[in-house]
Biotite code that builds the C-alpha atoms (Angstrom):
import biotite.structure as struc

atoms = struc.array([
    struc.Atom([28.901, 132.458, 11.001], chain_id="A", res_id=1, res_name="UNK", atom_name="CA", element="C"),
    struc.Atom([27.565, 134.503, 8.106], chain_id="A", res_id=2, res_name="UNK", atom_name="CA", element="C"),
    struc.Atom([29.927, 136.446, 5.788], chain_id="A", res_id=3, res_name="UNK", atom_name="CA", element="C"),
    struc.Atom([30.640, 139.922, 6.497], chain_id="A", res_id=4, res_name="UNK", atom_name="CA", element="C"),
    struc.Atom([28.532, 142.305, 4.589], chain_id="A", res_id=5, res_name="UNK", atom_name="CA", element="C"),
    struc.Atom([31.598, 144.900, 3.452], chain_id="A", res_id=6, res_name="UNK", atom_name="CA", element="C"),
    struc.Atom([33.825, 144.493, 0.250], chain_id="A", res_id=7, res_name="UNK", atom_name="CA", element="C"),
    struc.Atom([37.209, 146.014, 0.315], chain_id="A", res_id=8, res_name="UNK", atom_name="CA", element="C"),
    struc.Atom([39.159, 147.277, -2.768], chain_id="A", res_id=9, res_name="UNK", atom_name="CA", element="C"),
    struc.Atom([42.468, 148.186, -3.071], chain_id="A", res_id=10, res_name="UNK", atom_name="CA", element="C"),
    struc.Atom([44.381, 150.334, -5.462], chain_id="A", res_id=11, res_name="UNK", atom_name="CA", element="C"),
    struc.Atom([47.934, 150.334, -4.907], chain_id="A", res_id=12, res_name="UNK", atom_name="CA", element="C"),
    struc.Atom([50.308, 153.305, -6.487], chain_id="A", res_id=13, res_name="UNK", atom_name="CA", element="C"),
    struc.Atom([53.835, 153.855, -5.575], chain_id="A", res_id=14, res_name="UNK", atom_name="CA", element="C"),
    struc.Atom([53.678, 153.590, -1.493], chain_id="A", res_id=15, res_name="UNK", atom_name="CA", element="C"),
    struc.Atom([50.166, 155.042, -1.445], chain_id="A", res_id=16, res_name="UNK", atom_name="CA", element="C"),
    struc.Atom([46.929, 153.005, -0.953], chain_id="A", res_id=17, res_name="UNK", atom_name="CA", element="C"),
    struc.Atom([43.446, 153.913, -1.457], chain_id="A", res_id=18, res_name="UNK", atom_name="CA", element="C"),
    struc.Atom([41.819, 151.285, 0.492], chain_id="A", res_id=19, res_name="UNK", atom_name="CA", element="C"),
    struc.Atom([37.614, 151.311, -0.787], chain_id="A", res_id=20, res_name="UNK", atom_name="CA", element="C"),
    struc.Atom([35.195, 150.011, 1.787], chain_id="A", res_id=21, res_name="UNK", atom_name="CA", element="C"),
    struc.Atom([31.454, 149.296, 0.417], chain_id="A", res_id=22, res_name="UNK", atom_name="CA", element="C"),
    struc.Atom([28.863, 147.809, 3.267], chain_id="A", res_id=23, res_name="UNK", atom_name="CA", element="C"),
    struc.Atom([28.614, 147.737, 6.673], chain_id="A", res_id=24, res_name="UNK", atom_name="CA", element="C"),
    struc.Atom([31.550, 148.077, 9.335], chain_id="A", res_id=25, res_name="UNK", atom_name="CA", element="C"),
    struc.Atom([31.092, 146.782, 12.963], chain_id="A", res_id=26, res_name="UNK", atom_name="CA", element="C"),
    struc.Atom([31.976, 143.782, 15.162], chain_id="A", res_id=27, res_name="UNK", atom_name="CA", element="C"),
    struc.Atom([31.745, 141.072, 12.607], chain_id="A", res_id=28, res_name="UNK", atom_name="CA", element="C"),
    struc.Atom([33.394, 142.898, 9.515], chain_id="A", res_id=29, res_name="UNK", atom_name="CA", element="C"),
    struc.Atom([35.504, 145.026, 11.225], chain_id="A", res_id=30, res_name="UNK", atom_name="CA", element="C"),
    struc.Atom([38.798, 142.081, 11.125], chain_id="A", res_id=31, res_name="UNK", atom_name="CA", element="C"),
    struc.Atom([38.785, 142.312, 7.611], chain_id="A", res_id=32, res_name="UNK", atom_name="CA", element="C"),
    struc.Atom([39.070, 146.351, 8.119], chain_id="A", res_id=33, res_name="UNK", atom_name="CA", element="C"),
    struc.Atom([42.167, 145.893, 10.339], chain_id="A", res_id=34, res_name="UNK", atom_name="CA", element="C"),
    struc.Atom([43.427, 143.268, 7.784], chain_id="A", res_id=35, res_name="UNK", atom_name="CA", element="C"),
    struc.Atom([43.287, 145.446, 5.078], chain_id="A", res_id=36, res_name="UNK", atom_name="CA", element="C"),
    struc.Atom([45.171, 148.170, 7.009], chain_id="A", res_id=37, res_name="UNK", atom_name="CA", element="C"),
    struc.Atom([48.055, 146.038, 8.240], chain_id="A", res_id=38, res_name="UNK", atom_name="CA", element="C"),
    struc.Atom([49.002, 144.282, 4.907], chain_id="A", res_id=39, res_name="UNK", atom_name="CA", element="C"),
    struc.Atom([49.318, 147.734, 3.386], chain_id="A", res_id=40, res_name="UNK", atom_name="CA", element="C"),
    struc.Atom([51.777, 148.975, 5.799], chain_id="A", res_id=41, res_name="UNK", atom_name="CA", element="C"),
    struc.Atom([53.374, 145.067, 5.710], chain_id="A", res_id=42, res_name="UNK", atom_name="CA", element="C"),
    struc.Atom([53.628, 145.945, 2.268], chain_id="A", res_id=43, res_name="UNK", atom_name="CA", element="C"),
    struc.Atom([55.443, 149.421, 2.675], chain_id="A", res_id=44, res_name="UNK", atom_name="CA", element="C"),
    struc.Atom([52.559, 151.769, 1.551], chain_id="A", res_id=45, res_name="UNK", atom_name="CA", element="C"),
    struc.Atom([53.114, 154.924, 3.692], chain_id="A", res_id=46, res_name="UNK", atom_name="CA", element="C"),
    struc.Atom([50.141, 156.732, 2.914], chain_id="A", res_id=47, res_name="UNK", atom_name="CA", element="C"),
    struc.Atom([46.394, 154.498, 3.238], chain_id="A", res_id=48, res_name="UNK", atom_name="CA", element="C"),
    struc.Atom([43.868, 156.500, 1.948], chain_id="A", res_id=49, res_name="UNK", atom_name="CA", element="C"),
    struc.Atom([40.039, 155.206, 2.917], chain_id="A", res_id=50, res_name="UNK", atom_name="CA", element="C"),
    struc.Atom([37.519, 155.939, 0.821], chain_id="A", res_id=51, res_name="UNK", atom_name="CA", element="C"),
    struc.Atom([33.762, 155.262, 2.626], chain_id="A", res_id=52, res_name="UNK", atom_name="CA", element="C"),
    struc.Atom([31.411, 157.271, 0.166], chain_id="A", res_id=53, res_name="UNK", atom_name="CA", element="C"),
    struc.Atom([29.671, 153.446, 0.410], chain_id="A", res_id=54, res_name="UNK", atom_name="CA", element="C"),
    struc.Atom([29.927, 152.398, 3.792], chain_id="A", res_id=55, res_name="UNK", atom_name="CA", element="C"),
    struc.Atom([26.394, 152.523, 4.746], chain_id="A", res_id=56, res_name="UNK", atom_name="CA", element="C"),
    struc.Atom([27.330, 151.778, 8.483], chain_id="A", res_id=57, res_name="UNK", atom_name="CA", element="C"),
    struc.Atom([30.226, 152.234, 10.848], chain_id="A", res_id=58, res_name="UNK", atom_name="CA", element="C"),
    struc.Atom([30.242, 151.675, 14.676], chain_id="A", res_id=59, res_name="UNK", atom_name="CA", element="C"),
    struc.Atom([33.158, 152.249, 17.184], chain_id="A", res_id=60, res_name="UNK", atom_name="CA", element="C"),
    struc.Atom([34.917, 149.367, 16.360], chain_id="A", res_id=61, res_name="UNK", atom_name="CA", element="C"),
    struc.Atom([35.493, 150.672, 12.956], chain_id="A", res_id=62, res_name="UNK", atom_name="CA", element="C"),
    struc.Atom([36.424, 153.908, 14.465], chain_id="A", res_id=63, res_name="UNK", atom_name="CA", element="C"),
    struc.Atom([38.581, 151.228, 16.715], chain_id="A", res_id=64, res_name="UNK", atom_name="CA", element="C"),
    struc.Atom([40.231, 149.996, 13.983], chain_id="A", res_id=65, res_name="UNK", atom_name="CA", element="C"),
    struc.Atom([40.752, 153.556, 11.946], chain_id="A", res_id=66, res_name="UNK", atom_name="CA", element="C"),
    struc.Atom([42.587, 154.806, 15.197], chain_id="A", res_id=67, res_name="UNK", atom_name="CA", element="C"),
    struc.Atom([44.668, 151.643, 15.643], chain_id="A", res_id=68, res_name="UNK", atom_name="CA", element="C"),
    struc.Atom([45.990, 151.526, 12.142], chain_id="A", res_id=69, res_name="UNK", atom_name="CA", element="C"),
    struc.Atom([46.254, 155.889, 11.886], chain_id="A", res_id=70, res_name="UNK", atom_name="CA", element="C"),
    struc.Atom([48.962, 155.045, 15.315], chain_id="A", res_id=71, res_name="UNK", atom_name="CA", element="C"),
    struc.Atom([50.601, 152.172, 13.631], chain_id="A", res_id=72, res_name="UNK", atom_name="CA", element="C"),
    struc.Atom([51.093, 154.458, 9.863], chain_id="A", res_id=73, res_name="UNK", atom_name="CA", element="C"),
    struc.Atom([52.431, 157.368, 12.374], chain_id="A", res_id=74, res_name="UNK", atom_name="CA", element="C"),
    struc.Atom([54.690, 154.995, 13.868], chain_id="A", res_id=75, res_name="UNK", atom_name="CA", element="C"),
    struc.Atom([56.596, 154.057, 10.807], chain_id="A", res_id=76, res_name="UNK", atom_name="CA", element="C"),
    struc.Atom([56.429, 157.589, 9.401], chain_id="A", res_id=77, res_name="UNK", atom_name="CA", element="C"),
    struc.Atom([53.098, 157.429, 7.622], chain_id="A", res_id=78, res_name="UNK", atom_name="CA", element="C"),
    struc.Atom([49.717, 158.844, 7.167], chain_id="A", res_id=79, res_name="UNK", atom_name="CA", element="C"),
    struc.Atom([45.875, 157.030, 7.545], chain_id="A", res_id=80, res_name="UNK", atom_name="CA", element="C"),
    struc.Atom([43.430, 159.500, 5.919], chain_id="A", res_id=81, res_name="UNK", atom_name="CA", element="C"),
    struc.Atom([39.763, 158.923, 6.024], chain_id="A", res_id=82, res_name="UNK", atom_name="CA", element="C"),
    struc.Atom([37.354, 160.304, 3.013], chain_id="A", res_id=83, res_name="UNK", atom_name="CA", element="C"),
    struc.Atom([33.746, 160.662, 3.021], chain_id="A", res_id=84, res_name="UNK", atom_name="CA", element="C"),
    struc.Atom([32.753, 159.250, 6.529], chain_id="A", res_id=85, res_name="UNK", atom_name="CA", element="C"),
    struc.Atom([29.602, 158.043, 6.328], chain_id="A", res_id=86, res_name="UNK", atom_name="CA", element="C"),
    struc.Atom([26.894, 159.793, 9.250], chain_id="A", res_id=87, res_name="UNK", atom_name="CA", element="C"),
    struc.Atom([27.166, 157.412, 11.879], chain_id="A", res_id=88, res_name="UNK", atom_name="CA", element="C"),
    struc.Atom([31.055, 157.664, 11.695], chain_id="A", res_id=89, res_name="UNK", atom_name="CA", element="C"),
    struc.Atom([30.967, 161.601, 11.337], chain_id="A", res_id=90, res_name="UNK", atom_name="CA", element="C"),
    struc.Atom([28.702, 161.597, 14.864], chain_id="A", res_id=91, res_name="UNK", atom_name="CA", element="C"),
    struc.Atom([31.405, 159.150, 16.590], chain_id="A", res_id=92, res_name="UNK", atom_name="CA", element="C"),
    struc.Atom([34.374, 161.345, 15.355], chain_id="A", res_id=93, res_name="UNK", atom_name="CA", element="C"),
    struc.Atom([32.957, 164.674, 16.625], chain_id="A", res_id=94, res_name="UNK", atom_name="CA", element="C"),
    struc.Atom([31.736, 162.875, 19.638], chain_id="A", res_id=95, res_name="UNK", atom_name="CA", element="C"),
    struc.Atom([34.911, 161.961, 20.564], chain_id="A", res_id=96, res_name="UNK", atom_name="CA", element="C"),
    struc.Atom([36.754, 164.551, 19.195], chain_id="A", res_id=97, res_name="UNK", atom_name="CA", element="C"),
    struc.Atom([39.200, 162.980, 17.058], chain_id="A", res_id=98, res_name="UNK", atom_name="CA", element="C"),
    struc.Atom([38.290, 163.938, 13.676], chain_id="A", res_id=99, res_name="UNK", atom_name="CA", element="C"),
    struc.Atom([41.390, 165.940, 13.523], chain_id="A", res_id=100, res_name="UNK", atom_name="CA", element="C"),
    struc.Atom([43.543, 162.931, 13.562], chain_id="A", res_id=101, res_name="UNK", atom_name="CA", element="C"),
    struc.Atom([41.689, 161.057, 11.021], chain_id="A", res_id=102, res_name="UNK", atom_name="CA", element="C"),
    struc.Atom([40.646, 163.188, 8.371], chain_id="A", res_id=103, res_name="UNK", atom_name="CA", element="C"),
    struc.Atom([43.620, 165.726, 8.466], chain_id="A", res_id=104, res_name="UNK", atom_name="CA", element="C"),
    struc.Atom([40.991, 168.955, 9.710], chain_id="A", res_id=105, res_name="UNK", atom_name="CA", element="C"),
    struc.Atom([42.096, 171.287, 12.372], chain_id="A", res_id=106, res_name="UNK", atom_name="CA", element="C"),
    struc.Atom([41.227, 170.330, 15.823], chain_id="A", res_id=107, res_name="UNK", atom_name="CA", element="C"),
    struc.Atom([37.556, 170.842, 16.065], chain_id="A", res_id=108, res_name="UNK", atom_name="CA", element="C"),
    struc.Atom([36.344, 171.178, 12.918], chain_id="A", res_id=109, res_name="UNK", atom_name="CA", element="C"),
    struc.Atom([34.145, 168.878, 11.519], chain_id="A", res_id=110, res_name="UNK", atom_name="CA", element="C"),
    struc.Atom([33.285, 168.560, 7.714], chain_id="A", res_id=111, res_name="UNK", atom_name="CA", element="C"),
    struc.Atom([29.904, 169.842, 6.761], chain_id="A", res_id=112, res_name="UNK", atom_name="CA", element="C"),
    struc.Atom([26.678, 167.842, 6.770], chain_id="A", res_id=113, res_name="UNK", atom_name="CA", element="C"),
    struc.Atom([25.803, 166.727, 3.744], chain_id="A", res_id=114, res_name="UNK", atom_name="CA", element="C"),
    struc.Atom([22.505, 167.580, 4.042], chain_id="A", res_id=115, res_name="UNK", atom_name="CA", element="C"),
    struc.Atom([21.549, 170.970, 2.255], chain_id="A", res_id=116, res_name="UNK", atom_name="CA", element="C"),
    struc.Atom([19.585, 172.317, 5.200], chain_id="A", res_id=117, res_name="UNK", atom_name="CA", element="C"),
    struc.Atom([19.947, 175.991, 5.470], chain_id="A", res_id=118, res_name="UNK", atom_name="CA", element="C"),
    struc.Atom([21.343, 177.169, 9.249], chain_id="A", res_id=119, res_name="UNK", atom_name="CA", element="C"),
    struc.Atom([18.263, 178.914, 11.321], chain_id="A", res_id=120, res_name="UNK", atom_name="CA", element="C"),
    struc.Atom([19.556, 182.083, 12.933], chain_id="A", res_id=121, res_name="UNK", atom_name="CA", element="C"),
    struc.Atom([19.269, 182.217, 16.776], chain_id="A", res_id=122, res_name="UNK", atom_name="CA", element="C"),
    struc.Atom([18.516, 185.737, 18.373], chain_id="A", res_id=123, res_name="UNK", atom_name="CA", element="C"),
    struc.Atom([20.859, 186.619, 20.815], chain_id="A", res_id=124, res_name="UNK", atom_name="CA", element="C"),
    struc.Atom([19.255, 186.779, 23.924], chain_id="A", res_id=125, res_name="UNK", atom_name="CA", element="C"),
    struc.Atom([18.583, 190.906, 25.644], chain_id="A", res_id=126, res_name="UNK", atom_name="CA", element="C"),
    struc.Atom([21.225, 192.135, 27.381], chain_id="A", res_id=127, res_name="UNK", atom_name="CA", element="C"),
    struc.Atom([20.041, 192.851, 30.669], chain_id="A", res_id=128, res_name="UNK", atom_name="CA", element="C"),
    struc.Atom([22.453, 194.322, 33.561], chain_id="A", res_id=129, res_name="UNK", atom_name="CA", element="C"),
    struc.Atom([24.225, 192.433, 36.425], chain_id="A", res_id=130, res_name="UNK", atom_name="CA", element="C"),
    struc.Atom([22.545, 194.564, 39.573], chain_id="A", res_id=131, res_name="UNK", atom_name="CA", element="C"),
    struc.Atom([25.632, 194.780, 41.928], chain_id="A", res_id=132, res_name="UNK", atom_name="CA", element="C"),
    struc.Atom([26.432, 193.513, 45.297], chain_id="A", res_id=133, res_name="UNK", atom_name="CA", element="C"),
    struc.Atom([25.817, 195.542, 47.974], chain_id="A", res_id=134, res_name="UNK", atom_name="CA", element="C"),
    struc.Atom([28.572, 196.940, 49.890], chain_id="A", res_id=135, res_name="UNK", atom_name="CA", element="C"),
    struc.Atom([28.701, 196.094, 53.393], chain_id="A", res_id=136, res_name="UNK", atom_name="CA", element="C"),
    struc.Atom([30.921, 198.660, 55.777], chain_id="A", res_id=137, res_name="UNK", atom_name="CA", element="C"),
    struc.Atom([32.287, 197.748, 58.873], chain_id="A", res_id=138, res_name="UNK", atom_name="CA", element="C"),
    struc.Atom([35.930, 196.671, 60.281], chain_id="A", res_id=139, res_name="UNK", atom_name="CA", element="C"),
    struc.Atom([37.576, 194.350, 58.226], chain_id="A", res_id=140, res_name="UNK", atom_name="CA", element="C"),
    struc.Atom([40.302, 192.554, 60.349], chain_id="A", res_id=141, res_name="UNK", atom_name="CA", element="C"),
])
């Protein structure tokens, strides 16, 4: 079996983490993910910051892994923050809607794209009138 193509770093201050993840996340790499996470909080860290600015690739079981360890921090009074999601990560997390838990935003509000692409206004469309029902008479019982 061929090594796993992520690196993780870990800077350690106090009972705070920042846990650095450079490579590629997904079924083969992903038990050193969930490694990392669970000897921080083994260790008493409280707070695991991840930093992904070079994670070129996540998949759901990084996202699998993220949740798992986010429950276990809350569980002993602690905090799993996610920074700089790479694309394929940002898609899963709005997909699924639980961005909010992971990278401390309000409930369905995604970061920006990083892409500088300007927003193309849409025209709302004409207003046109609802014709109404016609009335029908008669004995209503």
């Amino acid at each position: 079996m061929p090594l796993p193509q992520l690196t993780v770093y870990r800077q350690d201050r106090e009972n705070r983490a920042l846990i650095t993840l450079s490579g590629e996340i997904d079924l083969e790499s992903v038990p050193l993910v969930r490694a990392s996470l669970e000897q921080c909080l083994r260790d008493g860290i409280r707070a695991i910051d991840v930093g992904l600015i070079s994670v070129t690739f996540c998949d759901c079981t990084g996202l699998n892994a993220f949740l798992r360890a986010a429950q276990q921090a809350t569980v002993v009074g602690g905090t799993l923050r996610l920074h700089h999601p790479p694309p394929t990560l940002a898609r899963i997390l709005d997909l699924a809607g639980c961005g909010f838990l992971l990278l401390g935003l309000p409930f369905g509000h995604m970061p920006p794209p990083l892409v500088d692409t300007p927003a193309t206004p849409v025209p709302a469309p004409p207003h046109r009138p609802v014709p109404l029902a016609p009335v029908l008479s008669g004995d209503v019982r």
